[in-house]
C-alpha positions in Angstrom: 0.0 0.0 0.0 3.0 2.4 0.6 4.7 1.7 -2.5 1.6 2.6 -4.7 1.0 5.7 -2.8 4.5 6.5 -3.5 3.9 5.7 -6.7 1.5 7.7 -7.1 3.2 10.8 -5.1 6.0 10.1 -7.7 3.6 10.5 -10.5 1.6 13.1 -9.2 5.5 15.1 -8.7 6.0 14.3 -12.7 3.0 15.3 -14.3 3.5 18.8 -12.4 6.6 19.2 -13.6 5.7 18.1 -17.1 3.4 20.7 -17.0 5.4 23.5 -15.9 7.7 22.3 -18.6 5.0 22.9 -21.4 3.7 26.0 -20.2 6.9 27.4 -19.6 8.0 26.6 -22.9 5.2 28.2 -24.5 4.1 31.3 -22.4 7.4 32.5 -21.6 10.0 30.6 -23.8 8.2 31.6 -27.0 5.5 34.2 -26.4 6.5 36.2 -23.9 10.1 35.8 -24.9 8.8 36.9 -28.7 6.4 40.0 -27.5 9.1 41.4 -25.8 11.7 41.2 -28.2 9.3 43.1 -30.4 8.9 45.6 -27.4 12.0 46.2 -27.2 12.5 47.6 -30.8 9.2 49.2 -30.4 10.3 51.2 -27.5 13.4 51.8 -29.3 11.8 53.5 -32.0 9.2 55.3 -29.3 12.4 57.0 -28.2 13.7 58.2 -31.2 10.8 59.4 -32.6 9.8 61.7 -29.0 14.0 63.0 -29.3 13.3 64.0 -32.7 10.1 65.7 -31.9 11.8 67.6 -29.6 11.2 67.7 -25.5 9.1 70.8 -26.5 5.8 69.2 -24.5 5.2 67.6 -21.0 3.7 64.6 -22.9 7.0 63.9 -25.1 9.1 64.3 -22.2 6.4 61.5 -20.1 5.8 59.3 -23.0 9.8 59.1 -23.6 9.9 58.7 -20.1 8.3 55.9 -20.0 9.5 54.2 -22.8 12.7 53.6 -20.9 10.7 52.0 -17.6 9.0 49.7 -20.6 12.7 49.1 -21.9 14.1 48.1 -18.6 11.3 46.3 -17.8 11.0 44.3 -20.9 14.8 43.4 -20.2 14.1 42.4 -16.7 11.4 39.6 -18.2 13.2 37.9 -21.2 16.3 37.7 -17.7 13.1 35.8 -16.1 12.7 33.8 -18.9 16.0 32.4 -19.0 16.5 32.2 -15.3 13.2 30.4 -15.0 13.2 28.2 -18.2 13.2 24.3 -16.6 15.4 23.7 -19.1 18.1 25.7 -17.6 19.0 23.3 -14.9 20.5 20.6 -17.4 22.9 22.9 -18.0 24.2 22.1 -14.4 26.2 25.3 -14.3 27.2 27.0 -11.3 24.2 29.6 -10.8 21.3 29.4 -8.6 18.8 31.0 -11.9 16.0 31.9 -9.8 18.0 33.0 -6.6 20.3 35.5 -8.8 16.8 36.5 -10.5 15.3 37.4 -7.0 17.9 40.3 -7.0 18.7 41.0 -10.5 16.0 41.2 -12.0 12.8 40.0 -9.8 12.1 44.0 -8.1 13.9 45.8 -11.5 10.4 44.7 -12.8 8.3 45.9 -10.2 10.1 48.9 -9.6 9.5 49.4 -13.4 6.3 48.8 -13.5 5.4 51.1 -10.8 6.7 54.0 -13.0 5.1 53.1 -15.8 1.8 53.3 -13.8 2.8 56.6 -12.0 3.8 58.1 -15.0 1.3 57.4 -16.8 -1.1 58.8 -13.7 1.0 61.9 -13.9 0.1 62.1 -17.9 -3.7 61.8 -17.2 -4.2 63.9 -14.6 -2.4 67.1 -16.9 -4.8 66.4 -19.5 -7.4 66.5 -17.2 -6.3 69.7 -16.0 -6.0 70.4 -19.6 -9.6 69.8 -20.2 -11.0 71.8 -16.6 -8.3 74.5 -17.0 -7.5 75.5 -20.5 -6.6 78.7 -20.6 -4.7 78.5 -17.6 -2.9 75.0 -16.8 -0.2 75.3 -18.6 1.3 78.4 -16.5 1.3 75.6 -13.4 2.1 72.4 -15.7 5.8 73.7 -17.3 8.4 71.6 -19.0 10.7 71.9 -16.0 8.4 71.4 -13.7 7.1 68.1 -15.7 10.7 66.8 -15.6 10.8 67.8 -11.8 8.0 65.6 -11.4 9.4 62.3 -13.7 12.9 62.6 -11.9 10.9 62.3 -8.4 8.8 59.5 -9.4 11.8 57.4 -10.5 13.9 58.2 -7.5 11.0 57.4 -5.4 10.5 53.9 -6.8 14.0 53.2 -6.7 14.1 54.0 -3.0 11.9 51.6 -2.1 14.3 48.7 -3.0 16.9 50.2 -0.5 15.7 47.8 2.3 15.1 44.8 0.7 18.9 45.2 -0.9 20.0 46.2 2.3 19.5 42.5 3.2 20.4 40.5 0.8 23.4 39.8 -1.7 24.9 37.8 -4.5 27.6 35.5 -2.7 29.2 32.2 -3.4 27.8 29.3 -1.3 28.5 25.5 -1.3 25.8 23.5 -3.1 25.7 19.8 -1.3 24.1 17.8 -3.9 26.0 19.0 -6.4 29.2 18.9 -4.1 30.0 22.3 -5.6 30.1 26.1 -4.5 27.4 27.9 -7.0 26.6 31.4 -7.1 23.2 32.7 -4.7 21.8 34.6 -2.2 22.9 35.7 1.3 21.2 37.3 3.6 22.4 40.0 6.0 21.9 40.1 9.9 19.1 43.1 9.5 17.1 40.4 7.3 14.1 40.1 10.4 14.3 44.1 10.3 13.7 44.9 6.9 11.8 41.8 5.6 8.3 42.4 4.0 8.9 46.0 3.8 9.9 46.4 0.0 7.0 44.2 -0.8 4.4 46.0 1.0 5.9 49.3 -0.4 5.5 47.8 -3.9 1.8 47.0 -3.2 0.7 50.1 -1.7 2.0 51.8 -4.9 0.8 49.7 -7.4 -2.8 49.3 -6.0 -3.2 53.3 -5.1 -1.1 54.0 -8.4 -3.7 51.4 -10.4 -6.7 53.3 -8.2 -5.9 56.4 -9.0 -5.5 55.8 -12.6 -9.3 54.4 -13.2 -10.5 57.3 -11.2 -8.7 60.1 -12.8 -9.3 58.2 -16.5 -13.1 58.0 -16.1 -13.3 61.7 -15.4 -10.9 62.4 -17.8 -14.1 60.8 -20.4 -16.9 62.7 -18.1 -14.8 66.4 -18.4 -14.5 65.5 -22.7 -18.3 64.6 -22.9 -19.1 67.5 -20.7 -17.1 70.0 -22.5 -18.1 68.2 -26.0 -21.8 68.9 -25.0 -21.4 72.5 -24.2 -19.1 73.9 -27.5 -22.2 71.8 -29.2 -25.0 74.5 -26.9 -22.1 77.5 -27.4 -21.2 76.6 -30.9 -21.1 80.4 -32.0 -20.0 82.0 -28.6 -16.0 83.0 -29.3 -15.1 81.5 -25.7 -16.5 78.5 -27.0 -13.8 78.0 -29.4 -11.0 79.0 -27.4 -11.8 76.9 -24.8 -10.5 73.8 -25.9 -8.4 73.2 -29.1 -8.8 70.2 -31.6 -5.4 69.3 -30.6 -6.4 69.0 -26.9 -9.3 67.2 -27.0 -6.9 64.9 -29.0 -4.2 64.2 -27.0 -6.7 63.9 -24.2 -8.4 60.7 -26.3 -4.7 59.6 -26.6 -4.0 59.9 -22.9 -7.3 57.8 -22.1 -6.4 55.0 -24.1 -3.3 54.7 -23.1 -4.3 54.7 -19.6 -7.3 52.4 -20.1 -4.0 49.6 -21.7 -2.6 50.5 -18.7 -5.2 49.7 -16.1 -6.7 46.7 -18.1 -2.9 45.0 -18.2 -2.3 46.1 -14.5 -4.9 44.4 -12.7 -3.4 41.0 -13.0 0.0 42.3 -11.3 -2.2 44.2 -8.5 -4.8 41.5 -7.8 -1.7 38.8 -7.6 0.4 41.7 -5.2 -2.9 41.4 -3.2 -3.0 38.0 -3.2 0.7 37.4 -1.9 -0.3 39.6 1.2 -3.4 38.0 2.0 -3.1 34.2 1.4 -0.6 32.9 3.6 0.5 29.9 1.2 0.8 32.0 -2.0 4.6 32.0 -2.7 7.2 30.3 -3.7 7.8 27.7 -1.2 3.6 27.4 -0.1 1.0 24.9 -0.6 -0.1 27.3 -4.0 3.2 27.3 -5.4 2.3 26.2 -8.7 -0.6 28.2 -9.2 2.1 31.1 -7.9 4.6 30.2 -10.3 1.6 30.3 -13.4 -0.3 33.4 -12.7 2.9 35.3 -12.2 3.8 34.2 -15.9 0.7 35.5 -16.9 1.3 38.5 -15.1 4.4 39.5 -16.6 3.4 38.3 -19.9 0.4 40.7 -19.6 2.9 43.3 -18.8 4.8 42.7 -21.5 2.0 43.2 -23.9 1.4 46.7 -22.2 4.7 47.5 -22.4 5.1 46.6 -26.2 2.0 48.1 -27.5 2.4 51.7 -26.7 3.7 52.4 -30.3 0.4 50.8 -32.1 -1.8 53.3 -29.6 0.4 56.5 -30.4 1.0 56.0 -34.5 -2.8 55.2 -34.7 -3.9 58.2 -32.8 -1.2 61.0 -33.3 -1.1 61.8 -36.6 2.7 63.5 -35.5 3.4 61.0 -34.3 2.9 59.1 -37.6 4.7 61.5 -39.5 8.2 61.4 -37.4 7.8 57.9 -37.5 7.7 57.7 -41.2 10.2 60.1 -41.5 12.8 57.9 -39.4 12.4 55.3 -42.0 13.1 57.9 -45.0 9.5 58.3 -46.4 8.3 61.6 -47.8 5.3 62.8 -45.9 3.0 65.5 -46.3 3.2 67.9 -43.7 -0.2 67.8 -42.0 -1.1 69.7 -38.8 -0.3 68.9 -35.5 -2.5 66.3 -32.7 -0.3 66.5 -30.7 
């Protein structure tokens, strides 16, 4: 009776790791691996075409801006996907993958991700100043002050990693099974002091950030339909027509869909954050491990697919945008006015 339970254990322990294998393979080996790769030159070319454009605006100086989070967050994944490929362990080589990942790359992501989403917070709640306050945002909402606000969000996400790498490092440590020293993790003396905090940090920003975002985007909508419903009533009154340019109410629309990707991609990373604080067996080494391990795939792969999109949403909806982009590849174009 014990042997056929242990068979079964045995079996049970293969068919999990046969299916980590295919699903690994596929989601991150291939598709996530593929989508990023493309995100990557796609974030490439987002930068070249917002330096040739000129940091003239607050929203070239965001969207670039956050192009490079995208960048280094798209770099951080395709490192998960090696790190965490199953096939990486044949290779017997003296790294601990997911260890090393932990510190190299696991908060790089998060820390990227959060500004992306704060960033792109800051973008939507200018334009809806910009819609409320036309005539007299953009005295309060200056270039300097927009790269003021950029340089803060990124130092402020990168501080929160201060405690967790305050208590842990790379070091060398002696592998038993293997009978050889491979490269991991250490953990310092203030571990007990500073463990958890980075974590919650990262939550709290990513759920308030994520919050913020489908409040500030659905009256972003309310303000345009207002303000669309009363230039239709004041059609002929003068302040009617200054109130709010065509270009305006375009790079609001731009702004909403950009959030709305945003907010649609993020609430797989937030609801999972949520998770990991709330269900005590929801990590790596719980009773849900597995599930863990999958949803954060999806997770990332969902960022991904935020992160490599962006250029799809701005050469469909900015028409300047469209035109620096053709230029870049050497095509004639017709000089047409400004969206943006």
């Amino acid at each position: 009776m014990a042997e056929i339970n242990k068979s079964k254990s045995l079996d049970d322990q293969y068919q999990e790791f046969f299916h980590w294998e295919i699903f690994s393979l596929v989601n991150n080996a291939i598709v996530c691996t593929l989508i990023g790769l493309l995100g990557l030159v796609a974030n490439v070319i987002n930068m070249m075409v917002f330096v040739r454009q000129g940091f003239n605006s607050s929203m070239n100086i965001s969207f670039f801006s956050m192009a490079v989070s995208d960048i280094v967050r798209i770099l951080s994944v395709e490192w998960a996907n090696i790190c965490f490929n199953p096939y990486i362990e044949k290779l017997e080589a003296s790294i601990m993958f997911d260890y090393v990942f932990y510190i190299t790359g696991g908060w790089t992501v998060g820390c990227a991700c959060r500004i992306t989403l704060h960033i792109t917070l800051y973008v939507t709640v200018e334009r809806c100043l910009c819609i409320v306050f036309p005539l007299t945002i953009r005295k309060f909402i200056t270039i300097t002050r927009t790269k003021i606000v950029i340089i803060l969000i990124y130092f402020t996400n990168a501080l929160t990693l201060v405690p967790e790498y305050m208590s842990v490092y790379l070091t060398w440590l002696y592998d038993v099974k293997r009978n050889a020293t491979i490269l991991g993790v250490g953990f310092r003396n203030n571990g007990l002091q500073t463990k958890g905090i980075t974590f919650m940090l990262h939550v709290l920003l990513i759920v308030i950030g994520l919050f913020c975002i489908v409040v500030m985007t659905t009256v972003l909508v309310l303000q345009l339909r207002r303000q669309r419903k009363w230039r239709l009533k004041n059609s002929s009154n003068s302040l009617a027509k200054n109130s709010l340019t065509l270009r305006d109410r375009r790079s609001a629309v731009l702004v909403i869909v950009v959030a709305t990707s945003v907010a649609i991609c993020y609430i797989p990373i937030a609801s999972l954050s949520l998770a990991t604080v709330f269900v005590p067996d929801f990590y790596v080494g719980g009773k849900y491990v597995n599930f863990f391990r999958d949803s954060w795939a999806l997770a990332f792969l969902s960022g991904i697919i935020n992160s490599s999109s962006t250029i799809l949403i701005y050469y469909r909806m900015s028409s300047k945008y469209q035109e620096t982009f053709l230029k870049l590849l050497g095509r004639n174009v017709q000089n047409k006015k400004s969206d943006k």
